[in-house]
C-alpha positions in Angstrom: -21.2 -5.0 2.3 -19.6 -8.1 1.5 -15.7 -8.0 1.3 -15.7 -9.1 -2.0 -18.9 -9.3 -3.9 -19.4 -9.8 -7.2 -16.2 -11.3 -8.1 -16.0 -13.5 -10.5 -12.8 -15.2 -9.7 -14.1 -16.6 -6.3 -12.7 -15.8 -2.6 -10.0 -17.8 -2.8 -6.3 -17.8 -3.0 -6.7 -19.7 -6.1 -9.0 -18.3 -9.5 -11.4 -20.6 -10.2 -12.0 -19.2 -13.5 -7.8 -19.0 -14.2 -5.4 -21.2 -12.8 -2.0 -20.1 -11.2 -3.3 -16.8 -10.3 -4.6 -15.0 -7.1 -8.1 -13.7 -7.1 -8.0 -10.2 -6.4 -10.0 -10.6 -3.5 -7.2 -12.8 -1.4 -4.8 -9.6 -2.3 -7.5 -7.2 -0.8 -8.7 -9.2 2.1 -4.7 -11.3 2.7 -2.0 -9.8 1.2 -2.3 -6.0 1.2 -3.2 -5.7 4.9 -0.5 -8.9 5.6 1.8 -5.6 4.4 0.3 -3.6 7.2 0.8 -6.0 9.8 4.0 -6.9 9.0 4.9 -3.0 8.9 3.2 -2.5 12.7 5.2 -5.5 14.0 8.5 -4.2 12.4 7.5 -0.4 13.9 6.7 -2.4 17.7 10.3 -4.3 17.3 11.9 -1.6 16.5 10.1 0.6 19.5 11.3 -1.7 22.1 14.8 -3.7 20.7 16.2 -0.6 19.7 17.1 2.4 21.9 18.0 6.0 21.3 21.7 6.5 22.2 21.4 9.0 24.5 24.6 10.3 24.2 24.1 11.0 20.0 21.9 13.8 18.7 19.1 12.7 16.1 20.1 13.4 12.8 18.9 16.5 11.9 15.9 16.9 10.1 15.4 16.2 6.3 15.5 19.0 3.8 11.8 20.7 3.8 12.0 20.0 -0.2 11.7 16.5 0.6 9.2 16.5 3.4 7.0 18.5 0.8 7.9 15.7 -1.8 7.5 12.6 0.4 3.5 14.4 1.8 2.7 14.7 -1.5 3.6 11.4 -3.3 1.4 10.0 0.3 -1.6 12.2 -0.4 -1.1 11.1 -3.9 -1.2 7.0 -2.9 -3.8 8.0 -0.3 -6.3 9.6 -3.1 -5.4 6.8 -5.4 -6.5 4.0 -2.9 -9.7 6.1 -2.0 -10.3 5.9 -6.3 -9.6 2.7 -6.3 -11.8 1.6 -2.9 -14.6 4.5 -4.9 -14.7 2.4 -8.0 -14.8 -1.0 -6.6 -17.8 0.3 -4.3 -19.3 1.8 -7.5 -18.8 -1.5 -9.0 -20.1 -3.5 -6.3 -17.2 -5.8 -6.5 -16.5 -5.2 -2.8 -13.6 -3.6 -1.1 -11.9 -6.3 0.8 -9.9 -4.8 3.3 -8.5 -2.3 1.2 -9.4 0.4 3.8 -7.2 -0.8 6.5 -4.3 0.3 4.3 -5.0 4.3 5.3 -3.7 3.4 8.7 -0.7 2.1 7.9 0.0 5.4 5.7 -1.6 8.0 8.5 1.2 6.1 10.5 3.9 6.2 8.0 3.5 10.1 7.7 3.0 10.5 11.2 6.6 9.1 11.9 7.9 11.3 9.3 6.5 14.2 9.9 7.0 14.3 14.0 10.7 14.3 15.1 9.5 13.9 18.3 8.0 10.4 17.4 11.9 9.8 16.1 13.8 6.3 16.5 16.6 4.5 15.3 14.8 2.3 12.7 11.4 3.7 12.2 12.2 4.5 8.6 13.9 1.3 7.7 10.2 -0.4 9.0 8.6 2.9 6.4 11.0 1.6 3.1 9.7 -1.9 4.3 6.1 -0.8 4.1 6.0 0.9 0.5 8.4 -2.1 -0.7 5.8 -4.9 0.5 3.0 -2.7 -1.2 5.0 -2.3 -4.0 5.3 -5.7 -4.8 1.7 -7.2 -4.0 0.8 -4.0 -6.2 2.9 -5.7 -8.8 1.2 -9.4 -7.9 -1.9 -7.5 -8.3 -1.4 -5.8 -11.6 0.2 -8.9 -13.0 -3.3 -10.9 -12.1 -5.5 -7.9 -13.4 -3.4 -8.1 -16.8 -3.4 -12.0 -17.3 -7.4 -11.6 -16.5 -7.5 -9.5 -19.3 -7.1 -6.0 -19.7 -10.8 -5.9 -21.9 -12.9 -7.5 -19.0 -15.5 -5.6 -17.4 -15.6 -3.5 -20.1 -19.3 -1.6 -20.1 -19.1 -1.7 -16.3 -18.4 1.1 -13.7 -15.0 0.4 -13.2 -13.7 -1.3 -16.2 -10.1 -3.3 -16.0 -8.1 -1.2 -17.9 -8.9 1.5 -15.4 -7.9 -0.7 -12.2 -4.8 -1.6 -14.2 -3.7 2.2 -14.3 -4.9 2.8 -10.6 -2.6 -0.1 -9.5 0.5 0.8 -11.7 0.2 4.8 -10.5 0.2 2.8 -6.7 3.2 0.5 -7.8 5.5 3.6 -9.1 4.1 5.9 -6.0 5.3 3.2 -3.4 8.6 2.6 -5.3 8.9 6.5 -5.3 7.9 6.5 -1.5 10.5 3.8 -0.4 13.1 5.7 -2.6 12.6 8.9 -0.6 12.5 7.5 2.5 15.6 5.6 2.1 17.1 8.8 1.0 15.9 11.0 4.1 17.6 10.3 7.4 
């Protein structure tokens, strides 16, 4: 499968059918893995610039009220990227590199689940992560709603529905980066 077929927008950073906007396939091939990269890069940094004082205890572990909180908003922005990646499939409009984004979560709950995996950092680099995807959620949905919210209406995955799978991603990555903050 093509990483973004059937879009009428073109591959592009730039819409051929609407100027000054992204196509939504450079934010599914470029910009949401770019968010995953960046996020690995921030996690290696961190691993090996920053050291454990040995002489200071890790904080102690979050409340379990928020671990439960913080593994279900990810299971909830993990089943709405597999909707979204369903639908687009259904569509045939392609699914970019959409799928690369589970590893950057798996990782994210990884480091928060296991204290053992714990480092001075690691959930600065998580806040990071959901911010970045918050925001090229929020490039996205602002492209999907200049396109027009109407379009692709009659199809298996009409706009209005991608708008609301984006905007439940948006406010679950806000929610995420919130929570992590919060947690030491």
């Amino acid at each position: 499968m093509a990483l973004c077929s059937n879009r009428p927008e073109g591959f592009g950073p730039q819409s051929h059918l609407y100027t000054h906007m992204l196509t939504s396939c450079f934010i599914d091939t470029i910009l949401e893995p770019l968010a995953t990269w960046i996020y690995f890069l921030l996690l290696l940094l961190t691993f090996f610039l920053i050291r454990p004082n040995p002489t200071k205890d890790s904080p102690p572990p979050p409340h379990r009220y928020l671990i439960i909180g913080y593994s279900i908003l990810l299971f909830v922005v993990v089943g709405m990227l597999s909707v979204e990646i369903a639908r687009l499939i259904l569509a045939h409009l392609g699914v970019g590199l959409l799928p690369f984004l589970y590893i950057a979560f798996l990782t994210a709950g990884m480091l928060r689940w296991r204290r053992s995996m714990w480092r001075p950092g690691f959930r600065w680099c998580s806040v990071a992560l959901w911010v970045m995807l918050a925001t090229v959620g929020v490039v996205k949905l602002v492209g999907e709603v200049k396109e027009g919210v109407g379009t692709r209406k009659g199809t298996k995955y009409p706009m209005s529905d991608q708008v609301t799978d984006v905007g439940v991603e948006i406010g679950v990555c806000v929610l995420l980066a919130g929570l992590e903050a919060f947690m030491a």
